[in-house]
MARTIFI-541102 format. One line per field, with one value per residue (C-alpha): residue number from 1; y negated, z negated, x negated; residue in three letters. Coordinates in nm, 3 decimals, m for minus. Layout:
BEGIN
i	(NUM ...) .
north	(Y ...) .
up	(Z ...) .
east	(X ...) .
aa	(ALA ...) .
This chain:
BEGIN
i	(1 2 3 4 5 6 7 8 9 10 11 12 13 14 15 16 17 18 19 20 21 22 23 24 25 26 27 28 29 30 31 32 33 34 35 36 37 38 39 40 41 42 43 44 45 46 47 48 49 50 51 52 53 54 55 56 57 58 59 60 61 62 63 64 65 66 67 68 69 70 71 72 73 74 75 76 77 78 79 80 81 82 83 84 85 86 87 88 89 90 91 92 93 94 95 96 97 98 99 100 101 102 103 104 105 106 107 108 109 110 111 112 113 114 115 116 117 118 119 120 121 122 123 124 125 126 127 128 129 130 131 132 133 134 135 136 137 138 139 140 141 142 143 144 145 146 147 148 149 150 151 152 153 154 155 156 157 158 159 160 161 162 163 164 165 166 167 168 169 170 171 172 173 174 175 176 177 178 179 180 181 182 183 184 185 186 187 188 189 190 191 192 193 194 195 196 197 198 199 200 201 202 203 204 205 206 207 208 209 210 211 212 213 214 215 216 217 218 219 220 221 222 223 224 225 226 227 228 229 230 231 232 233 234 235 236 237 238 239 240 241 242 243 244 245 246 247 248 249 250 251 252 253 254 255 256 257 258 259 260 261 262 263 264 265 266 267 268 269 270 271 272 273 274 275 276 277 278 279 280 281 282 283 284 285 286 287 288 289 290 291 292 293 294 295 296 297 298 299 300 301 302 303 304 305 306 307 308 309 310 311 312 313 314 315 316 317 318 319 320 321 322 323 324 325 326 327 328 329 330 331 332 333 334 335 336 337 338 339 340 341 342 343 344 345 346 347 348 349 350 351 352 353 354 355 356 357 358 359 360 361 362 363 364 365 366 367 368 369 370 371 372 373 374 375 376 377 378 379 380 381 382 383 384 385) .
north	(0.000 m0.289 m0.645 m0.819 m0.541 m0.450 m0.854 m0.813 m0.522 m0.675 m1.002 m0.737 m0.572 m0.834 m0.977 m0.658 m0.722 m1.038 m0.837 m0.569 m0.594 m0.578 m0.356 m0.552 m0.481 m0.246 m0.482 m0.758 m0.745 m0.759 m1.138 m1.345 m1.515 m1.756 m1.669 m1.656 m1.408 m1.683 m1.633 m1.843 m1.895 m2.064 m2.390 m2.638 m2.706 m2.564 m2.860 m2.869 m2.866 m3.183 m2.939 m2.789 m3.107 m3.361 m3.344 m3.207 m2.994 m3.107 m3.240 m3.553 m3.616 m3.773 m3.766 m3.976 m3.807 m3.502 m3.637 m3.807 m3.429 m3.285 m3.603 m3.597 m3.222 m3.068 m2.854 m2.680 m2.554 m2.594 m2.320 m2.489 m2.408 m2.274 m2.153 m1.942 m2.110 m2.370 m2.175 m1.967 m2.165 m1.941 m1.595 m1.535 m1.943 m2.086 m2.464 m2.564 m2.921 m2.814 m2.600 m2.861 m3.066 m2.778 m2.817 m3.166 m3.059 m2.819 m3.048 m3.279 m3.063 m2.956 m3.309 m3.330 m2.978 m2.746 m2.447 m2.373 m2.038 m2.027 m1.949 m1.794 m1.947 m1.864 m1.849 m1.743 m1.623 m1.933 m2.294 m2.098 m2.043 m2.310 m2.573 m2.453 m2.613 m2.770 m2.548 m2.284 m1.960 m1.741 m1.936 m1.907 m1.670 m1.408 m1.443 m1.177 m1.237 m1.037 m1.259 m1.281 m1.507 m1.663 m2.013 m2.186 m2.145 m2.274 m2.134 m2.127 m1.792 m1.678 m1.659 m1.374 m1.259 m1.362 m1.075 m1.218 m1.324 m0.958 m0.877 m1.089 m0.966 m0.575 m0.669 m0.749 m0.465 m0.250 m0.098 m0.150 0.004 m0.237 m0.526 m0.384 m0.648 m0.864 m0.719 m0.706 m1.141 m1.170 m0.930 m1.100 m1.522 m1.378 m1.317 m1.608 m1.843 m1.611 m1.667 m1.981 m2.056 m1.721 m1.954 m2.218 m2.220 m2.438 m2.176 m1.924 m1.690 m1.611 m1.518 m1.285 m1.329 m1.551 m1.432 m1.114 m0.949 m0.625 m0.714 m0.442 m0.173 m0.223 m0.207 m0.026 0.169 m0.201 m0.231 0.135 0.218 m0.123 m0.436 m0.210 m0.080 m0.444 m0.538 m0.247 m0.370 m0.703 m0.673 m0.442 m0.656 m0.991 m0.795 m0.728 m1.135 m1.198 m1.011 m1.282 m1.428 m1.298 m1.160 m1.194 m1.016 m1.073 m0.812 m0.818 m1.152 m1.072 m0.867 m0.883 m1.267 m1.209 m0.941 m0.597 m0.403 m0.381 m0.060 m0.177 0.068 0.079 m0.139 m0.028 m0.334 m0.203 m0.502 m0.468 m0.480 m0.498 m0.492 m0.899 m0.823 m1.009 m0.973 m1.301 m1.287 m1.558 m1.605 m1.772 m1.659 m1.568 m1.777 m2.052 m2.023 m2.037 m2.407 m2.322 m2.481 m2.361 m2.414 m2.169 m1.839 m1.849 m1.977 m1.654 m1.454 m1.599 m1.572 m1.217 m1.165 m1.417 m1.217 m0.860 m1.020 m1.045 m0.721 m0.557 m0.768 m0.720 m0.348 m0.378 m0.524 m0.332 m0.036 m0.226 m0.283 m0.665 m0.982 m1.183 m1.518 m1.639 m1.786 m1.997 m2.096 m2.420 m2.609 m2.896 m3.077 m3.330 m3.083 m3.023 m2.739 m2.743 m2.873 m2.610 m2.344 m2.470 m2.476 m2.093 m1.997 m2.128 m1.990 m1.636 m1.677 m1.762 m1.431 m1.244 m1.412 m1.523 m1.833 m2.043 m2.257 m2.453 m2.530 m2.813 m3.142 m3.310 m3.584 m3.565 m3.348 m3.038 m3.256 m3.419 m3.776 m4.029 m4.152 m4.527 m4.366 m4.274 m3.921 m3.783 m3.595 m3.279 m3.367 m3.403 m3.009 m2.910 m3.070 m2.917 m2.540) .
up	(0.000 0.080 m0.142 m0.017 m0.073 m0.435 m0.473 m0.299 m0.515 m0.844 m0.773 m0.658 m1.014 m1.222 m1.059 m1.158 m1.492 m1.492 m1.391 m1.692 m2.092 m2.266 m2.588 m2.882 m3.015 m3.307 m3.501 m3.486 m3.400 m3.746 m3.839 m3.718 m4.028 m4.041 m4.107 m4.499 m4.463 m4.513 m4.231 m3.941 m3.687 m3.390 m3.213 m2.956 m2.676 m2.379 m2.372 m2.053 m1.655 m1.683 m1.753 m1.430 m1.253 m1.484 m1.400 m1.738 m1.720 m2.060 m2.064 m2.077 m2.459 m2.741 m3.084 m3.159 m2.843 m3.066 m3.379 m3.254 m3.087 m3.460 m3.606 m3.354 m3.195 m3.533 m3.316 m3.570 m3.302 m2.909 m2.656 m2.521 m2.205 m2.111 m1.800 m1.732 m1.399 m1.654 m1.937 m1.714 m1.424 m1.310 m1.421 m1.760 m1.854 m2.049 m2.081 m2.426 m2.337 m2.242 m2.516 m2.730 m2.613 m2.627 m3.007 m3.012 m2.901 m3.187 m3.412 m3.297 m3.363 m3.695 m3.824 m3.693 m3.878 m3.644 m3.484 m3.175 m2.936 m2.689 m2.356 m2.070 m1.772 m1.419 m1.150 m0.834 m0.895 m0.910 m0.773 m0.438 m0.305 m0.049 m0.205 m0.559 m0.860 m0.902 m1.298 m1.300 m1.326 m1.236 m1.098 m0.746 m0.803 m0.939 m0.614 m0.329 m0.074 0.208 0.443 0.432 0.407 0.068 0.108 m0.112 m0.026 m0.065 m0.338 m0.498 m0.590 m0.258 m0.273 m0.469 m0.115 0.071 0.131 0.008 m0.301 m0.352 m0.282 m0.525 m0.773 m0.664 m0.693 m1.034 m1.177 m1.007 m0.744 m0.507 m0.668 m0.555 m0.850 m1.180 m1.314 m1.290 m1.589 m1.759 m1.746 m1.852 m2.133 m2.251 m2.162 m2.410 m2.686 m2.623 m2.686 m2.960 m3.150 m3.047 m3.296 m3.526 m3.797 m3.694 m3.972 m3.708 m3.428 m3.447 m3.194 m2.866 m2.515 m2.313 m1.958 m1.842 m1.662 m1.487 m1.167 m1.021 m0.684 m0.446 m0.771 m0.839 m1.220 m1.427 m1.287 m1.354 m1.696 m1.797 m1.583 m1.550 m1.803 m2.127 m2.108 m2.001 m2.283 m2.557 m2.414 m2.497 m2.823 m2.934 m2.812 m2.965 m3.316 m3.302 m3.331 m3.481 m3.744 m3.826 m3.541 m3.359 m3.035 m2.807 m2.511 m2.190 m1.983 m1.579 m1.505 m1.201 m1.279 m1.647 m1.658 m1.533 m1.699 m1.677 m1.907 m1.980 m1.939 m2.162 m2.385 m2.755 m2.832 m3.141 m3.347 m3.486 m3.774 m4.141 m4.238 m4.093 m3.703 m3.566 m3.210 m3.109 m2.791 m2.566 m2.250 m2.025 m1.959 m1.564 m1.474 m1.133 m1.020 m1.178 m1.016 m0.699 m0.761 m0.916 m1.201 m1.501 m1.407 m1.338 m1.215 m1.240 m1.570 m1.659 m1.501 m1.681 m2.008 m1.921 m1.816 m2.125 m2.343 m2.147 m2.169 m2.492 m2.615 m2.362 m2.444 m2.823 m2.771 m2.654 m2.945 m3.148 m2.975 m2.985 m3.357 m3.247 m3.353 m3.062 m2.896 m2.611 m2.441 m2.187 m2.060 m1.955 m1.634 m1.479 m1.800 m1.551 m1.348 m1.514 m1.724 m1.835 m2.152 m2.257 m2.112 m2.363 m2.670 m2.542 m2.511 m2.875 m2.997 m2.873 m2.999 m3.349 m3.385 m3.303 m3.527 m3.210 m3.206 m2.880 m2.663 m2.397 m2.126 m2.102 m2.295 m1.901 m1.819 m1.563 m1.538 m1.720 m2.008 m2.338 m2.211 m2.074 m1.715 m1.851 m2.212 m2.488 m2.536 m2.302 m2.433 m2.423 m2.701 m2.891 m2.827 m2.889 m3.215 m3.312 m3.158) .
east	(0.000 m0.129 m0.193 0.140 0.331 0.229 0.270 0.622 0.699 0.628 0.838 1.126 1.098 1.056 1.385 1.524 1.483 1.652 1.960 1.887 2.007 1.694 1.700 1.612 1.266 1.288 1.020 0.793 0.406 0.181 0.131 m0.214 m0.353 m0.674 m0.997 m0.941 m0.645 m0.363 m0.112 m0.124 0.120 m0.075 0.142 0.019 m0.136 m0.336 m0.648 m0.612 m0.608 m0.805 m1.116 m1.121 m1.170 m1.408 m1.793 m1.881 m1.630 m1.463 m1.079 m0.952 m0.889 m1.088 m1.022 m0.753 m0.585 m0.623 m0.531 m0.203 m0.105 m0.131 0.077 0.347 0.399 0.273 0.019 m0.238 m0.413 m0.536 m0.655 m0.968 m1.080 m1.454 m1.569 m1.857 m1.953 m2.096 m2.220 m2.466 m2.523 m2.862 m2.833 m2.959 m2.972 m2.726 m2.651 m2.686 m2.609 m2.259 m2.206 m2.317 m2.024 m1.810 m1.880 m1.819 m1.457 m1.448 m1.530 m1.320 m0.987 m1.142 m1.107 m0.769 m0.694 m0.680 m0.817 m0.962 m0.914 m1.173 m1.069 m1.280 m1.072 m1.064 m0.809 m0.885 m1.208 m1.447 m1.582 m1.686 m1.361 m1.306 m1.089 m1.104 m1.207 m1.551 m1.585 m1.311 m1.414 m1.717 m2.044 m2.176 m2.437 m2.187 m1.982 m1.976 m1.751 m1.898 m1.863 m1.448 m1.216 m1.194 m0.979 m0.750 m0.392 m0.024 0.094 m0.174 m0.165 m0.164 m0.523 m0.562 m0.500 m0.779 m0.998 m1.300 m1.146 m1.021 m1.393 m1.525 m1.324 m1.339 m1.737 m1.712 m1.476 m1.744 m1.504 m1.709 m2.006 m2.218 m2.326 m2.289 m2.496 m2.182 m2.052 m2.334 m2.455 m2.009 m2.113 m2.421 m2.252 m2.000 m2.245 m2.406 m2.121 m1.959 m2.366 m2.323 m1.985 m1.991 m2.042 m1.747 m1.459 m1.297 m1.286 m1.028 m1.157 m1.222 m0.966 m1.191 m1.045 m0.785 m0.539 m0.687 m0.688 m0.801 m0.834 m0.753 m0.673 m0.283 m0.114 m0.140 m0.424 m0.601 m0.492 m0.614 m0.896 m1.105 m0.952 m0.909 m1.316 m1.454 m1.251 m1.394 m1.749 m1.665 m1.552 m1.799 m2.075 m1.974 m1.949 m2.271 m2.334 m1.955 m1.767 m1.501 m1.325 m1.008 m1.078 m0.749 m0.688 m0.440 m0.261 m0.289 m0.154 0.045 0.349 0.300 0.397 0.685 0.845 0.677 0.531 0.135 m0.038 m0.358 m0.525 m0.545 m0.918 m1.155 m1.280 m1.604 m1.595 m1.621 m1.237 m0.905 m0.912 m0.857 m0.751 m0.480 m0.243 m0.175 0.017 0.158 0.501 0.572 0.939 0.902 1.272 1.130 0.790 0.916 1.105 1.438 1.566 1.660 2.074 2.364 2.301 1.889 1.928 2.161 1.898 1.534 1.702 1.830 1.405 1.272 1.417 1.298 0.955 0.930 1.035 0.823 0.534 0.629 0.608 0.259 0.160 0.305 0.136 m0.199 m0.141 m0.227 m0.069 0.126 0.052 0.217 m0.128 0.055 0.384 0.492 0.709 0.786 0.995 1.102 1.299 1.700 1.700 1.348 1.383 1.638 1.405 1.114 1.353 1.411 1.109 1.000 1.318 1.257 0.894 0.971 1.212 0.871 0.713 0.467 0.260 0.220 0.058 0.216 0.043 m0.097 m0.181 m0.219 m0.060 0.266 0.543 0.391 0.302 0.436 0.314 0.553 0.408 0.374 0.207 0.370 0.515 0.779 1.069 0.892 0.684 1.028 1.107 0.794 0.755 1.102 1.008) .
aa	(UNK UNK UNK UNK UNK UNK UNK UNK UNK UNK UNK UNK UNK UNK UNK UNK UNK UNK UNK UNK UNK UNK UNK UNK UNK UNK UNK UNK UNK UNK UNK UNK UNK UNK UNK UNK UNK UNK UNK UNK UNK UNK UNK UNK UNK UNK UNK UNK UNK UNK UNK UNK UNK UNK UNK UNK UNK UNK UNK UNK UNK UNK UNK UNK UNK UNK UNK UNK UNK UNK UNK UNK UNK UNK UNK UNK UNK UNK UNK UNK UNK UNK UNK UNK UNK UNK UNK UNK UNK UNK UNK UNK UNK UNK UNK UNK UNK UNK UNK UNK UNK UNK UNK UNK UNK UNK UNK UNK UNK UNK UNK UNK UNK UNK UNK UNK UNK UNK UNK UNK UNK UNK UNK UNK UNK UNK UNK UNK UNK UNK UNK UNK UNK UNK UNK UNK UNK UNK UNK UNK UNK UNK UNK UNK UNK UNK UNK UNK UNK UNK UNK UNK UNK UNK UNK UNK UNK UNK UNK UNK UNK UNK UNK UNK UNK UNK UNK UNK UNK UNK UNK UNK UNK UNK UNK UNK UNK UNK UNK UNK UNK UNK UNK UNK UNK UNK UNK UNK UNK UNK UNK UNK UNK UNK UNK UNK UNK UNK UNK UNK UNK UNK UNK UNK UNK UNK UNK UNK UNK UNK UNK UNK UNK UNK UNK UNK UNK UNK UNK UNK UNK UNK UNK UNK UNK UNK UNK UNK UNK UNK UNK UNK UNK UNK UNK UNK UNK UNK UNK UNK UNK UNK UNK UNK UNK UNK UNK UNK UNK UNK UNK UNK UNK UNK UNK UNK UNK UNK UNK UNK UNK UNK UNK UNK UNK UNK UNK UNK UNK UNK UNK UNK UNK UNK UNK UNK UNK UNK UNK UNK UNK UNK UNK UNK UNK UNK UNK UNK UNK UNK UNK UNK UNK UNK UNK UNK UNK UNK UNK UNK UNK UNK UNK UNK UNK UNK UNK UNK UNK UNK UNK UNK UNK UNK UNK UNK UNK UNK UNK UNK UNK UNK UNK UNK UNK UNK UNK UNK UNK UNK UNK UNK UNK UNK UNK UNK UNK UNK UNK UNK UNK UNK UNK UNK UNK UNK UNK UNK UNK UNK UNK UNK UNK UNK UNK UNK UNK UNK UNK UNK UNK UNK UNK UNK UNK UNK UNK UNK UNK UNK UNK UNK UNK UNK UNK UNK UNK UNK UNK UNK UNK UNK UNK UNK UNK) .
């Protein structure tokens, strides 16, 4: 089967659910608590698209920025982007002077009371597909496209289809056979940075992979046979330099956002205590993906798949024995119906006991800041979610 038809299938299914009465989840996934043991249920803001774009590669806000999210959304924590194209930009060097201002962002939230996930973004591979982002995701040197087509398209996510980005990323999972020192330099950048903050009271841990893809191997045989054992290597390894921080781990994007089931493995933590592995998908209803609003009939139909989504995401972690964070979800709050679909979303996340982080603290329609300053009315639901 080929790409677009294991893409066309898992829009098809995750429709499906829409149409389906989910079961309600039997019970909720074991609480997150904060590095002390207190309990901790994480709220606020993705920091931010901004990142992808800036030329060092940090987002837009400063302190007060920071402070003033805490004061008026009530966020007590952020997931801050990080992208390996800029923490190793040779293989084997890594740039202290951007970590260093990676910890100036740490710090920055610590004052303001909150703590910090660190997330290892990417979508769509890295800087060298044509028309990407100048930071997000893997650097140059770890990119093998073979020599095929590997161009940004419209959707966006339409370029997980471009054979060379399916290269680049079947290089990397090692299905080609061909660079398994791929794996091993996003092994070792991830022990680097975890050293780097192992002693940060600030940080709350660490998101291995945003938003993954298997390139040419479909779900779940992605999940099981290739994201689950990068995932055990990863944990295992930043223990070795780390024994306090919550590691959290994502299921295949692609499917999995939008409604079905994960297929990832139960994950060992090898630290001294109770495991801190933590589940966090995304959540990017596939109607409302594709420009409907959240109104009449679709609206009928995301709820009926919001609330599939959760117990089936739920399930995992209760079969993971993780706590649950919804890592991203987030619209167009301009667009009718959107605000109703965040107070849903927050509303079916508190009854799991499931922290969140919308995405993102930019400015325009996705974000809580009026286009003349101030806050927009998102900030309102947020605050109140």
């Amino acid at each position: 089967m080929t790409l677009r038809r294991w893409i066309t299938a898992f829009a098809a299914l995750a429709l499906l659910l829409g149409l389906t009465t989910p079961a309600q989840a039997a019970q909720n996934p074991p609480p997150l608590t904060d590095l002390d043991g207190t309990p901790l249920v994480p709220r606020g803001l993705n920091n931010g698209h901004s990142a992808k774009e800036s030329a060092d590669a940090m987002a837009w806000t400063g302190p007060g920025d920071i402070a003033a999210e805490a004061d008026r959304i009530g966020s007590n924590s952020t997931r801050l982007l990080v992208f390996w194209s800029r923490l190793e930009p040779r293989p084997g060097h890594y740039d202290e002077h951007y970590l260093d201002a990676v910890a100036q962002r740490v710090a920055w939230y610590e004052r303001a009371g909150m703590r910090v996930v660190l997330d290892m973004h990417q979508d769509m591979w890295g800087p060298a597909v044509a028309g990407s982002s100048p930071n997000n995701g893997a650097p140059a040197w770890a990119t093998h496209f073979d020599g095929l087509p590997a161009t940004v398209q419209d959707p966006w996510p339409l370029t997980y289809l471009q054979p060379g980005v399916t290269r680049a990323f079947d290089h990397f999972w090692g299905t080609t056979g061909r660079h398994p020192e791929l794996r091993e330099h996003f092994t070792a950048a991830w022990r680097h940075l975890a050293q780097r903050f192992a002693g940060s009271p600030a940080v709350l841990g660490y998101d291995l992979f945003n938003e993954p893809w298997g390139g040419s191997v479909p779900w779940p045989l992605f999940e099981r046979d290739l994201l689950g054992p990068l995932y055990q290597r990863l944990i295992t390894e930043i223990r070795t330099v780390d024994q306090q921080h919550w590691i959290f781990v994502e299921p295949q994007a692609l499917g999995v956002n939008q409604g079905l089931p994960s297929a990832l493995p139960a994950l060992h933590d090898p630290r001294t205590g109770a495991p801190r592995i933590a589940y966090a998908p995304h959540f990017y209803p596939t109607l409302l993906g594709a420009g409907q609003t959240y109104t009449g009939a679709t609206k009928a139909l995301v709820r009926n798949t919001m609330r599939w989504w959760f117990d089936a995401n739920a399930a995992t972690a209760r079969r993971l024995g993780a706590p649950m964070v919804v890592g991203e979800f987030g619209l167009d709050a301009t667009k009718p119906g959107a605000l109703e679909f965040v107070d849903d979303v927050l509303t079916e996340a508190s009854r799991r006991g499931a922290g969140w982080w919308y995405w993102s603290n930019d400015p325009g329609g996705w974000g809580p800041y009026a286009p003349g300053g101030g806050w927009a009315p998102l900030a309102d639901h947020l605050a109140s979610g």
